[in-house]
N, C-alpha and C positions, 0 to 999 in steps of 0.2 A: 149037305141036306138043307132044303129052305125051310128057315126062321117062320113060321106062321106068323109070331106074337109082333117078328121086327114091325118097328112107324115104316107108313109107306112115304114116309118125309124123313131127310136128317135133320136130324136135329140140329137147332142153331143155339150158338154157348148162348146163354145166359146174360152175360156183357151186351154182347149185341144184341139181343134183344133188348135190354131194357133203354140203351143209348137211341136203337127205333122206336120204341114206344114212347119216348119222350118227343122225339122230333115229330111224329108222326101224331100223336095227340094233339099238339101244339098247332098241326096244318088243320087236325078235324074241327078245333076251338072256332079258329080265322074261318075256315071254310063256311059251317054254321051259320059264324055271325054274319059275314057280309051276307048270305043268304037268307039273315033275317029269319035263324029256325033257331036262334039262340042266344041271351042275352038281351034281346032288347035289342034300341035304336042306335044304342049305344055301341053296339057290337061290330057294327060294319067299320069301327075305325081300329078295332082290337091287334090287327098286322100293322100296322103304320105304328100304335102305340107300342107296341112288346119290341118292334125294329131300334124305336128312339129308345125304350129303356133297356133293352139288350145288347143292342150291337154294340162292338168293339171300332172305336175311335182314336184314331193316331191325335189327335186334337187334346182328347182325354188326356190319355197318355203323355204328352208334352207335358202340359199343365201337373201331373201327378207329380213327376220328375222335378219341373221347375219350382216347385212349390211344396216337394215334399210332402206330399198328403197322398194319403191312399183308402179314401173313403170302399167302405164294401160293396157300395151299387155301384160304382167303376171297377173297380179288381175284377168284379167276377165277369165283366164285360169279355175277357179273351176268350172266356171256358162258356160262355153262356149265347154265343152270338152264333155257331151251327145252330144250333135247335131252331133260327126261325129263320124261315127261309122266306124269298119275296113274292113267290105262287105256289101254287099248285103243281105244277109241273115240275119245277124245282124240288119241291118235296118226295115229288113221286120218284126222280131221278135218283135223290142224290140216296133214299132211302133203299131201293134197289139193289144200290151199290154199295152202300153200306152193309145190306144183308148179305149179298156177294163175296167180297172181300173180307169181309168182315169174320164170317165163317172158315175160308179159304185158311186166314192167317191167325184166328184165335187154336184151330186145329192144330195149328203149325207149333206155334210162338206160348199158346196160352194163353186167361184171358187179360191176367194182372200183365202179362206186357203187352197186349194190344188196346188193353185202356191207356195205357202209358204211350203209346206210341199214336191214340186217336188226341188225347189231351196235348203231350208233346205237339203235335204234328199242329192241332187248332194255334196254341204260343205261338211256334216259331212261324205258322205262314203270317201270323199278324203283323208279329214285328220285323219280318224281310217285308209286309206291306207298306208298312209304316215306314221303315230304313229306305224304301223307295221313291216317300215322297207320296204316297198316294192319300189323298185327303178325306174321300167319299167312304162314308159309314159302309163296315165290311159287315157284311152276313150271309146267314145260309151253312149249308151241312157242308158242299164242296170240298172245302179247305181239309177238314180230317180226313175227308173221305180221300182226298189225292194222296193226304199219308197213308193210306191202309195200302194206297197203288205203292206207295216207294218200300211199304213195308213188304207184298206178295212178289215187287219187283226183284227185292234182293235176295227172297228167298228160292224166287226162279234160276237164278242168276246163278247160286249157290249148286241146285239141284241138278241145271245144264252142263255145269262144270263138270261136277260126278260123272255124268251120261258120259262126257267129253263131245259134249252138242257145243256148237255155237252161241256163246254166254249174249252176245249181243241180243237175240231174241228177246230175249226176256224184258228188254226196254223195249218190246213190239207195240204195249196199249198205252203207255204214257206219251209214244209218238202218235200216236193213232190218235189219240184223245187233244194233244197240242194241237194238231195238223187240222181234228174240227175242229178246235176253236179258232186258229185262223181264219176258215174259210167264212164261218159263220160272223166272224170280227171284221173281216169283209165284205159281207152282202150285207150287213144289219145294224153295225158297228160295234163295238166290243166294249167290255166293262174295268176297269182295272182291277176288278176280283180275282182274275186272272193271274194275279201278281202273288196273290194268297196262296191260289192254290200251286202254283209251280213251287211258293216256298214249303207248301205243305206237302209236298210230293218230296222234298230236298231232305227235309227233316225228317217225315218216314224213314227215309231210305239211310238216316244217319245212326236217325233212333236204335234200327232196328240191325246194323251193325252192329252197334256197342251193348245191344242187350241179348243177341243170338250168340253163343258161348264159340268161341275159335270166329266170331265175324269179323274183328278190328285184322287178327292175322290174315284172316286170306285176303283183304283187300292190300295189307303191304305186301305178301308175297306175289300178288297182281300186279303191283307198281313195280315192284324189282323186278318181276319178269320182264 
């Protein structure tokens, strides 16, 4: 019998909501100001300034290491550098996906380990950025969002197996998603953010092993297979 009362929307956890309401605030702020409907004159440089005092720098990071210090407006650079992203478009995208995925794998997993697995996944694309050699100040949502893809990838992975479907599938939109970014890194030239986000697809899909109960086993009894 139909629900009268049911949302004619699902509902999306909590988590994810408030991880897009941050990002998504953050694009309305920049948007606003450079159109001069908030903040003053001042405002049009408010993305450019939140980019220098947020984003995550492998430069930083040397320097913390070498020197031993770990002041709090760099630390929170790793966890604080998705929330700003470099347009509009970007924001629109990556929020999208966010809400997407985001929903797909807190349904799944929960939300305490898909906060874990959006945070994890922001760390580790940084620092495969950084272990890469890549210089250029990282930001933007991407990077967690590619882990929430490694997080839905392994759980597709897991669910095709059951079916006894072909497990490959399941790595169908991280190739789909690589394959534009090549072509578009060819007509337009490419960013080495790129480097983030494949580590933060890597780290999803690690996280999200070791925190799904029986996930470390079925990947070794896949390799002994």
């Amino acid at each position: 019998m139909h629900d009268h009362n049911a949302s004619p929307v699902n509902p999306i956890p909590p988590v994810v909501l408030i991880l897009f309401a941050v990002m998504a605030v953050a694009e309305l702020a920049f948007s606003l100001g450079a159109r001069g409907l908030a903040g003053g004159p001042g405002a049009i440089g408010w993305r450019v300034a939140m980019i220098e005092r947020f984003a995550f720098s492998g430069e930083i990071l040397e320097w913390m290491v070498q020197t031993r210090q770990a002041p709090l407006q760099h630390v929170v650079r790793i966890l604080s550098y998705p929330f700003v992203n470099g347009a509009f478009t970007a924001t629109l995208f990556a929020c999208v996906m966010l809400l997407a995925l985001g929903k797909m794998v807190a349904e799944t997993m929960g939300q305490a380990r898909t906060l874990a697995v959006f945070a994890g996944a922001s760390i580790g694309g940084a620092l495969i950025y950084t272990a890469a050699g890549a210089s250029a100040p990282l930001y933007g949502g991407f990077t967690p969002v590619y882990g929430l893809i490694g997080a839905f990838t392994y759980l597709l992975w897991v669910r095709l197996g059951r079916m006894g479907e072909a497990q490959i599938r399941a790595f169908s939109l991280i190739g789909v998603l690589l394959g534009l970014q090549l072509v578009f890194g060819l007509l337009f030239g490419s960013s080495p953010h790129w480097v983030a986000e494949v580590g933060g697809f890597v780290t999803g899909f690690a996280l999200t092993v070791a925190l799904v109960p029986g996930g470390a086993a079925r990947i070794l009894a896949r390799i002994r297979r």
